[in-house]
Structures are given as structure tokens and as C-alpha cells.
C-alpha positions, 0 to 999 in steps of 0.5 A: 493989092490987085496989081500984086495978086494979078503977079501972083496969080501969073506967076502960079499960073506959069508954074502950073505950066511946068506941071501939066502931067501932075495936074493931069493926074489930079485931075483925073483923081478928082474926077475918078473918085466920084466916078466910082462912087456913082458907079456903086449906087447907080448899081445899087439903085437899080430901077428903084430908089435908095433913100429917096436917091434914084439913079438920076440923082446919084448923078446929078450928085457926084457930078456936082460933087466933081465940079464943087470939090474941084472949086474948094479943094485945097492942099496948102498943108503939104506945101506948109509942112515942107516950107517949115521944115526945110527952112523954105518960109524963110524968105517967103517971110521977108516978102512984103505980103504974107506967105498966105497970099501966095498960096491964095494965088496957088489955089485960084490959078489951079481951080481956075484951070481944073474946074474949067475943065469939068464944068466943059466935060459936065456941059458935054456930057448933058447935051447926051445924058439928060440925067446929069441936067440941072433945071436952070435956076440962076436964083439956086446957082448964085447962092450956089456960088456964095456957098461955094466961096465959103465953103473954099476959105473953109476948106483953105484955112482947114489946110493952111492951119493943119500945115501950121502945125509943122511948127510943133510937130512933124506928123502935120500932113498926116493930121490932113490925111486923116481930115481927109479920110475922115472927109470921105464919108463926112462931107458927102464925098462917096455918099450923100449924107442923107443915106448914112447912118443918122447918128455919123450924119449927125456929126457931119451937120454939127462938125464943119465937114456938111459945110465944106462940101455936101451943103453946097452940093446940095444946095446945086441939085435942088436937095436944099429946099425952104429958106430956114435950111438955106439959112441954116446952112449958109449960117453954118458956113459961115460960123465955122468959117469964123472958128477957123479964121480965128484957129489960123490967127492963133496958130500963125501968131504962136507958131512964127514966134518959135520958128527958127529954121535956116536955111532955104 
């Protein structure tokens, strides 16, 4: 199994090669996103506080959620709706591993590449501006890094089965673009959860959206604090995690035995 994820991994990663310019861009799109959002509430914070939030916050916060979206993002769907529609799952399904290793492979030779990239930009930048530092903590960063790991197989089996629903429906890639809308406000992506509304910030901590980003974000800045909330989250994580495990099990097993495209 490591010899055949190595050859996957290589083989994703000389893919990736032909692609430079879009990966560019996605890149940039990643880093942009958050740029805005600290440019708004670094302007509306002012020399004061929103929320317990001062400016130094606000960026410590969206360059954490640069690098932690970066880690976990994950874009199986588009590639799923189009393997089953085009009839190109077809001899991915004779290989002797399942389709979802290779998209595995996708996903670790991408997040490799881009989020190297923002974690050097992110180091650069501290050496200057002493508001984006972190104290050091490698106790914090290596629970960081588990929450990070379950937070990416979330948001992969988030993906992968929304694109498995391309067996019922042709909309599937639209049901991930309204996860993703959704996911703006819900995960943290263009504020913390702690400055919106408490009643849509309520629905973020019992959905699984806080658990895909914001709580990793968090937890990387010092927001988390005492063992019953880093317990609480982490077991959150890991609930819902199970729950989409369990989705993807049930929409593979149904979904492959009325497939019957051809071609590919």
C-alpha cells in the first residue's frame, strides 16, 4: 500500500506540473479570500476591539485560516460529477484500488506544493510584522496538527460524497457550491465565529462547519483555551467525521450499483 500511494502521489504530482498557472491562480484565490476579509475588519477595528478581536488578532486569524484552508480544502466533487457522468469512473473502477485513493494522492501532492508555499510567505512576513507572530508552542501546534488531519478527512469525505451524488442527480457540483457559500460564514472563512450572530454561530458549533475550519483555526492562535473546550472540539471532529464515513460508505455502496455508464 506505501509503494502504491508513493506511485500515486508521483503520478499527481507530475500532473500537477502541467498545470502551474491554474494552481497558481488557486492559490492566489486561497490567499486573496482571507486578504480581503482582514482588510475589512483590520478597518473596522481600528485602534479599539470588535468582539474582543484587535487588529493583531484579525491577522493572526486570517493568516492561520490561509494556511489551515489551504491544508484541508478539498475539491473531490467537481472531479467526481465528471468521472460519472462521462463515463471516465469506468476503468478507474477496474484498478486494483478504489477510485478514492487516487483522489487521496490528488489532494496530499496539491496541499503539499500549496501550503509549503504559504507557510514560507507566512514565516517571511513574521520576520516584519510582528502582529501575524505566534507564540511558540509546539505542545498547541501538535494538537493543531491532529485537528488539522480530521478536519482534512472531513472536509474530503464532505466532498467526495457530494460528488457521489452525480449517481441520482446532475446538480451534484451545485450542492458543494452551496456547501461552500454556506461555509463562508459558517466555518469562520470571512469572520470568526465569535462576531456573528450567536443564534448562526450556534448552528455552525452544532453542524459540522466550526469542526471543518474554525476550530483548528482556533485552536493555532490561542483562542481555544482549557481542556473541556479542546476536548469538545476534538470530539466533535471526530463525531462528525464518523457521520460522513458512514455517508460516503452508504452513497458508494448504493450509487455503484446503478451505475452503468460507458464509455470513458
Amino acid at each position: 500500500m506505501i509503494r502504491r500511494y508513493a506511485a500515486l502521489i508521483r503520478n499527481a504530482w507530475l500532473v500537477d506540473l502541467q498545470y502551474r498557472a491554474s494552481i497558481v491562480l488557486w492559490l492566489l484565490w486561497g490567499v486573496t479570500e482571507p486578504a480581503i476579509a482582514l482588510g475589512i475588519w483590520w478597518a473596522i477595528a481600528g485602534d479599539g476591539s470588535v468582539a474582543g478581536y484587535a487588529r493583531a488578532d484579525f491577522a493572526r486569524y486570517f493568516f492561520a485560516v490561509m494556511l489551515i484552508n489551504q491544508l484541508t480544502i478539498a475539491w473531490d466533487s467537481w472531479y467526481l460529477d465528471r468521472w460519472i457522468r462521462d463515463g471516465e469512473l469506468n476503468f478507474r473502477l477496474a484498478r486494483p484500488l478504489h477510485p478514492a485513493h487516487e483522489a487521496v494522492a490528488e489532494n496530499l501532492a496539491y496541499k503539499a506544493r500549496t501550503a509549503s508555499v504559504i507557510l514560507v510567505v507566512w514565516l517571511v512576513v513574521a520576520v516584519a510584522w510582528p502582529a501575524v507572530r505566534l507564540p511558540f508552542a509546539p505542545g498547541r501546534w501538535a494538537i493543531t496538527a491532529v485537528a488539522v488531519v480530521l478536519a482534512a478527512a472531513m472536509r474530503f469525505f464532505i466532498s467526495f460524497t457530494t460528488g457521489l451524488l452525480a449517481f441520482w442527480t446532475t446538480r451534484a457540483t451545485a450542492i458543494m457550491e452551496l456547501h461552500a457559500g454556506m461555509s463562508l460564514f459558517l466555518a469562520g472563512r470571512i469572520a470568526p465565529l465569535a462576531l456573528l450572530p450567536p443564534a448562526v454561530a450556534g448552528i455552525a458549533g452544532v453542524l459540522w462547519f466550526r469542526s471543518m475550519l474554525a476550530f483548528p483555526v482556533d485552536l493555532l492562535t490561542g483562542t481555544v483555551q482549557g481542556t473541556d473546550a479542546l476536548l469538545r472540539g476534538l470530539g466533535g471532529q471526530i463525531v462528525w467525521l464518523g457521520v460522513w464515513i458512514l455517508a460516503y460508505r452508504v452513497a458508494w455502496s448504493r450509487g455503484i450499483r446503478k451505475y452503468g455508464a460507458v464509455g470513458g
